[in-house]
VOGU-3710 file (C-alpha; in Angstrom, 3 decimals, decimal comma):
1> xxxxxxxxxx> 40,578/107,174/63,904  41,533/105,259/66,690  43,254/102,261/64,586  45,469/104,768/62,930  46,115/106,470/66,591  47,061/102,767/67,842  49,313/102,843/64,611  51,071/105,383/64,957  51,413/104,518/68,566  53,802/101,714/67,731
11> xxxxxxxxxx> 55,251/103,125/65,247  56,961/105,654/67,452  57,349/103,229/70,433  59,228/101,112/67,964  61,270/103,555/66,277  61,816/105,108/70,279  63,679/101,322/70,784  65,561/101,504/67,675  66,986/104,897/68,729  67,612/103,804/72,219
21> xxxxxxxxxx> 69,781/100,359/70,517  71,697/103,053/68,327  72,213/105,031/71,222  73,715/101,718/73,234  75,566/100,551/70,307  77,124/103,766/69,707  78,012/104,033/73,484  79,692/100,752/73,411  81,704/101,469/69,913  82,909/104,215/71,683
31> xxxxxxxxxx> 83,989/102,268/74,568  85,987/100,389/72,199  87,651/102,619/70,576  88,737/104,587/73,650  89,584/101,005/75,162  91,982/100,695/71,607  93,507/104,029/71,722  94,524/103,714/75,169  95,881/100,024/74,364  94,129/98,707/77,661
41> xxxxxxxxxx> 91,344/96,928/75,766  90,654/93,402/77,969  86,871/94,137/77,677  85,316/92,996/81,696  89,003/93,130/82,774  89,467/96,874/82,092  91,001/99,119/85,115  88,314/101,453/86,883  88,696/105,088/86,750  90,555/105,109/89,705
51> xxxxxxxxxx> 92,823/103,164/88,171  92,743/104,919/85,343  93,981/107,980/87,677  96,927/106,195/88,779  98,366/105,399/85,663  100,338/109,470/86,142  103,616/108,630/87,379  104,100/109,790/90,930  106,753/111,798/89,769  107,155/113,618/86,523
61> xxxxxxxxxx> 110,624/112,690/86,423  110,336/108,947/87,764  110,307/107,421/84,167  113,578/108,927/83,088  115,310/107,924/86,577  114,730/104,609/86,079  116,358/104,644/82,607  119,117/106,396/84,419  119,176/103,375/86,640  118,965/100,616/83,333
71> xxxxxxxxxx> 121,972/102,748/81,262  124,365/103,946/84,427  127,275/106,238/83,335  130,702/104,254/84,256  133,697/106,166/83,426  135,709/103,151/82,256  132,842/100,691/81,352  129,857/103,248/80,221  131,177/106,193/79,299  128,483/107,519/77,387
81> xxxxxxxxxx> 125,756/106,362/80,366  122,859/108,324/82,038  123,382/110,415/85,206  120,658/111,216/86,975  120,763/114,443/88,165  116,942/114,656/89,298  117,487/112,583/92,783  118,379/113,536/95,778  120,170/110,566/97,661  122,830/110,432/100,559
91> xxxxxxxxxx> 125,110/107,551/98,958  128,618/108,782/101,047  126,895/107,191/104,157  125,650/103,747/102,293  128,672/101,576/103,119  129,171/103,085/106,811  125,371/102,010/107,621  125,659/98,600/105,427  128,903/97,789/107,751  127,055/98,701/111,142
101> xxxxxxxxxx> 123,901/96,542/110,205  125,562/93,496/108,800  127,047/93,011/112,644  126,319/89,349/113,166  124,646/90,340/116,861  122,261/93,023/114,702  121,289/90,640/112,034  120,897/87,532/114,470  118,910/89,501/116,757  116,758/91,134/113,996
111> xxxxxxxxxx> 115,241/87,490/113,100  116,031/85,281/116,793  112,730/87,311/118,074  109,927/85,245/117,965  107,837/88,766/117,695  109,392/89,674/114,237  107,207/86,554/112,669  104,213/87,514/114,205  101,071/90,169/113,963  101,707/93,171/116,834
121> xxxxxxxxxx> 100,989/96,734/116,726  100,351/97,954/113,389  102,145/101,267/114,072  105,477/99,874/115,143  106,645/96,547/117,570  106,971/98,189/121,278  110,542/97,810/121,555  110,927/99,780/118,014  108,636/102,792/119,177  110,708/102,964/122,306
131> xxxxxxxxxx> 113,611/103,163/120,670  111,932/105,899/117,702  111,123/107,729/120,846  114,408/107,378/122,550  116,294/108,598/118,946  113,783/111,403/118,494  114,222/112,863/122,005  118,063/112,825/122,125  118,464/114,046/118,530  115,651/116,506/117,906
141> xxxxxxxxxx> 114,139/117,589/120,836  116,971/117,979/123,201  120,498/117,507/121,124  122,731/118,879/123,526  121,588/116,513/126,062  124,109/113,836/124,833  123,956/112,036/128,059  120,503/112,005/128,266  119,269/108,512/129,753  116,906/105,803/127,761
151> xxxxxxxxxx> 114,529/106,526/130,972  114,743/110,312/130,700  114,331/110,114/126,980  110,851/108,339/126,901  109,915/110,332/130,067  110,120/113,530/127,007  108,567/111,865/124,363  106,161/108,689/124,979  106,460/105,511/122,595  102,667/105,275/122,178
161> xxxxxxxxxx> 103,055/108,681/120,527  105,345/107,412/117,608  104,778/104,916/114,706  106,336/103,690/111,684  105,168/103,692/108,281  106,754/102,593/105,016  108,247/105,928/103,851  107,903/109,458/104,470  105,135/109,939/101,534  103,319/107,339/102,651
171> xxxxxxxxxx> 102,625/108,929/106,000  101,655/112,033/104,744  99,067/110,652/102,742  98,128/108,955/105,066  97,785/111,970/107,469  95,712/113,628/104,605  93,300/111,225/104,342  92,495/111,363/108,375  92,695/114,983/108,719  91,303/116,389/105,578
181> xxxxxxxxxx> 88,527/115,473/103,255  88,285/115,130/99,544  88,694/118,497/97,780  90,294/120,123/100,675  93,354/122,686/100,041  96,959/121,968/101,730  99,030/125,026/101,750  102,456/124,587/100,904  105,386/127,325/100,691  107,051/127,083/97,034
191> xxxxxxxxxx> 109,175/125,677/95,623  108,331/122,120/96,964  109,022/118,434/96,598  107,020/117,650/93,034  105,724/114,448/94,763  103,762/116,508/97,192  101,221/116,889/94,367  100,377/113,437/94,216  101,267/112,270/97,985  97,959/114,365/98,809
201> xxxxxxxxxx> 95,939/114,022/96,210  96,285/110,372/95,240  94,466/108,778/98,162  92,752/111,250/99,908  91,508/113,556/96,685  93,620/116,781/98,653  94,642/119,638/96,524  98,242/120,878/97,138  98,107/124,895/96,576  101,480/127,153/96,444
211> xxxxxxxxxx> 102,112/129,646/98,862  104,365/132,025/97,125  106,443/134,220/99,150  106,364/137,951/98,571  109,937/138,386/99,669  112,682/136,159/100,001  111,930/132,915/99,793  114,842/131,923/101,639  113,483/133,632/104,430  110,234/131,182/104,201
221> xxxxxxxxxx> 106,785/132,577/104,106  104,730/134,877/106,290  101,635/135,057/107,873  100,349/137,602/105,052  102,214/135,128/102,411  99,621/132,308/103,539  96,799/134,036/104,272  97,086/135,357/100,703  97,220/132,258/99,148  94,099/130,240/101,603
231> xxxxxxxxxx> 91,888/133,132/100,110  92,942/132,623/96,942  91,925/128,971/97,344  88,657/129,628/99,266  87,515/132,139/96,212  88,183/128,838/94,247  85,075/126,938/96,724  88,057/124,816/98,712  88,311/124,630/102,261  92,194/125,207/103,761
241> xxxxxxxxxx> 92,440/122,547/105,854  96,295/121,698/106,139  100,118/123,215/105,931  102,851/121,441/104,596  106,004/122,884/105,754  109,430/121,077/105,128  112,766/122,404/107,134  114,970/122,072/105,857  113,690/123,196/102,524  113,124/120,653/99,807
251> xxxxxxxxxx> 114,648/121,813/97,117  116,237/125,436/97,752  118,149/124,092/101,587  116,615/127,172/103,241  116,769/126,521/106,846  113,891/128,301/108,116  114,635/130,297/111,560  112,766/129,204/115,146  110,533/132,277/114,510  109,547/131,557/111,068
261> xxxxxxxxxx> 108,160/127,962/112,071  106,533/129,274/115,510  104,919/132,099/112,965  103,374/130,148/110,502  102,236/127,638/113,059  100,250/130,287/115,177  98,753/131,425/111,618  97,350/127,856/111,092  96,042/127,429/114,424  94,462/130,430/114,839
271> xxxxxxxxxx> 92,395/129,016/111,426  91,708/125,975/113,194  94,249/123,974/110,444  96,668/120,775/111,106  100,464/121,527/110,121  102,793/119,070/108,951  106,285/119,439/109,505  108,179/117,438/107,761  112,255/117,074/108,875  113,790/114,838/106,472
281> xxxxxxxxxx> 116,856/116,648/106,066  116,875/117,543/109,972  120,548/115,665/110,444  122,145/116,641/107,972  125,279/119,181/108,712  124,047/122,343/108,935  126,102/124,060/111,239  124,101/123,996/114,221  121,403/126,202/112,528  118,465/124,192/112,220
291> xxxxxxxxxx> 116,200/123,683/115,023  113,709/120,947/114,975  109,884/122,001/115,540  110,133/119,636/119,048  112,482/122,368/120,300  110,788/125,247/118,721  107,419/124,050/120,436  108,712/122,817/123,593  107,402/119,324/122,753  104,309/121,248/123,232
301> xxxxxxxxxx> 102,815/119,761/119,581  99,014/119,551/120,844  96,773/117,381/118,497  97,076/119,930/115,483  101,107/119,796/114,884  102,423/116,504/113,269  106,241/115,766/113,088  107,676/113,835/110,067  111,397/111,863/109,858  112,507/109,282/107,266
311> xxxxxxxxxx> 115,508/107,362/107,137  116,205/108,413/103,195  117,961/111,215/103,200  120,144/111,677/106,461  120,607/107,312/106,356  120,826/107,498/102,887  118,333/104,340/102,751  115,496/105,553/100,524  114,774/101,918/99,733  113,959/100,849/103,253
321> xxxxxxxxxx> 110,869/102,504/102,622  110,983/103,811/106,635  109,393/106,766/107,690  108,361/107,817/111,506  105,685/110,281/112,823  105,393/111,756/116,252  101,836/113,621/117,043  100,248/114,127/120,257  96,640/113,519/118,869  95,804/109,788/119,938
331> xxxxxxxxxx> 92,769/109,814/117,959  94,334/110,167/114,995  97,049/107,123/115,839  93,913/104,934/116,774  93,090/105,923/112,529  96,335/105,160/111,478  96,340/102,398/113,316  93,912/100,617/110,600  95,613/102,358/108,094  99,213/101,115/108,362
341> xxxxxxxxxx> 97,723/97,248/108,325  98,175/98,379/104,300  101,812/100,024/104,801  103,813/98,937/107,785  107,362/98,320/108,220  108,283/94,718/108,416  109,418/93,151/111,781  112,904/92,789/111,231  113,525/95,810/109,688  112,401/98,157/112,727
351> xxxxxxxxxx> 114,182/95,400/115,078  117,398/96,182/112,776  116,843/100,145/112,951  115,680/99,750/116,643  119,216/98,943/117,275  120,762/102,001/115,523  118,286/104,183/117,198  119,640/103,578/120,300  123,946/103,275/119,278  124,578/106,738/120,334
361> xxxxx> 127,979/106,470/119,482  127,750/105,101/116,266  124,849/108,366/115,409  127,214/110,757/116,690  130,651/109,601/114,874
//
């Protein structure tokens, strides 16, 4: 009895391997096929997951821009051409700014400083953030303070305060991945920029959820309007950690009123959540109705309000990739301090916009 237990023993503990290879080998066909389908086969040399994740444009419409760009409509050479009608870019001011920085003093000074070949301050050379802060004060904070000194300026807003980072998006991803934690919920009033979507989720693993207004949504959302939609996403199991609030509105141009902003950023405060307010579009001509959140707040930002500012839309120089933040929360500069080793602005670039910064009469003509 025993030999035919000890039989049967390795009978099964052989056909147990034999299942286990067919298992493996059906695994690995799998694999192969998937590898095929997707036409990314290179067997070891395969992208990971996450790279697998990045392979969605960052915009849906990116793809068909770029074609835009290849087959440009000409209406004497190209005729029958592309024109893109899905970006947003501030070409009447291109040749005015190319003029003003091809000066021979702003070029020659841009790449004379021995600083602009050398490691500094991740977040910005000093003489750059001085002049960020200088530009900031004088044009968002206090605009009808033309006169206002270079002394009185940083005396308002300190340089330490302000860095650099290469683009807008990058610095709200950024701020994302040091405020908020994978899976977390950032509220944002709809319609919005489509690249918000993957600005917050594609680093830091942050959900962007829609706050849809009940009324006008030229009239930007209420209190009620977002504490509708942070219940919404706690029912779902997320935690509301941020607001993302651009004025003026990308896309509709809604300028949202003082009251609005000072509203909504009571509501997140009193929830213990970080706002981003993100002015892109702040000097643009408006009419004198916008009001930047500095003014709204009386500078008074504390370490849960963070103020965005590129250079692509009212510069019209997207492709500087140049964005600025001001926040009053040192700890988190001392995080994106490590951070921006990966997405700085080079040396002579914020040496060349340094200089603009601080041409007040070139800014206000």
């Amino acid at each position: 009895m025993s030999g035919v237990t000890g039989k049967s023993a390795v009978f099964f503990s052989a056909l147990a391997l034999v299942c286990i290879a067919q298992k493996k080998w059906n695994s690995k066909s799998r694999r192969r096929k998937q590898r095929a389908a997707d036409g990314n086969g290179n067997g070891n040399h395969d992208i990971s997951q996450r790279g697998q994740s990045l392979l969605t444009p960052t915009l849906p419409y990116i793809m068909d821009y770029l074609k835009c760009l290849q087959d440009h409509c000409d209406p004497y050479t190209n005729p029958r051409g592309h024109i893109p009608l899905c970006m947003s870019e501030n070409k009447l001011i291109i040749e005015l700014l190319g003029v003003r920085l091809l000066q021979i003093e702003t070029a020659s000074r841009a790449f004379s400083d021995s600083s602009v070949y050398c490691y500094n301050n991740t977040l910005g050379l000093p003489g750059a953030r001085e002049a960020l802060a200088y530009f900031l004060a004088k044009h968002f904070l206090y605009p009808e303070r033309t006169n206002m000194t270079f002394g009185d300026a940083l005396s308002c807003i300190r340089p330490e305060l302000v860095c650099y980072g290469a683009g807008a998006s990058s610095l709200i991803s950024h701020l994302a991945l040091c405020l908020a934690e994978r899976g977390d919920a950032v509220l944002i009033p709809a319609p919005y920029y489509a690249a918000f979507d993957v600005d917050l989720k594609i680093i830091s693993g942050c959900i962007a959820v829609p706050v849809h207004c009940k009324g006008n949504p030229s009239e930007g959302p209420t209190p009620r309007d977002l504490e509708d939609a942070a219940l919404a996403a706690e029912a779902k199991g997320m935690r509301v950690r941020m607001l993302l609030i651009t004025n003026p509105c990308n896309p509709i141009g809604t300028i949202y009123t003082p009251e609005v902003m000072k509203e909504v950023i009571e509501w997140a405060r009193s929830r213990d959540m970080h706002t981003i307010v993100d002015e892109i579009y702040a000097l643009s001509s408006f009419d004198g109705q916008f009001e930047s959140i500095l003014r709204t707040l009386n500078n008074e930002l504390g370490d849960n309000v963070h103020h965005i500012w590129a250079l692509s839309k009212d510069f019209g120089a997207s492709g500087f990739r140049m964005g600025t933040l001001y926040t009053q929360n040192e700890k988190l500069l001392r995080s994106l301090a490590n951070l921006n080793i990966f997405s700085g602005v080079s040396h002579p670039m914020q040496m060349m916009i340094a200089e603009i910064f601080l041409d007040d009469n070139w800014v206000y003509d």
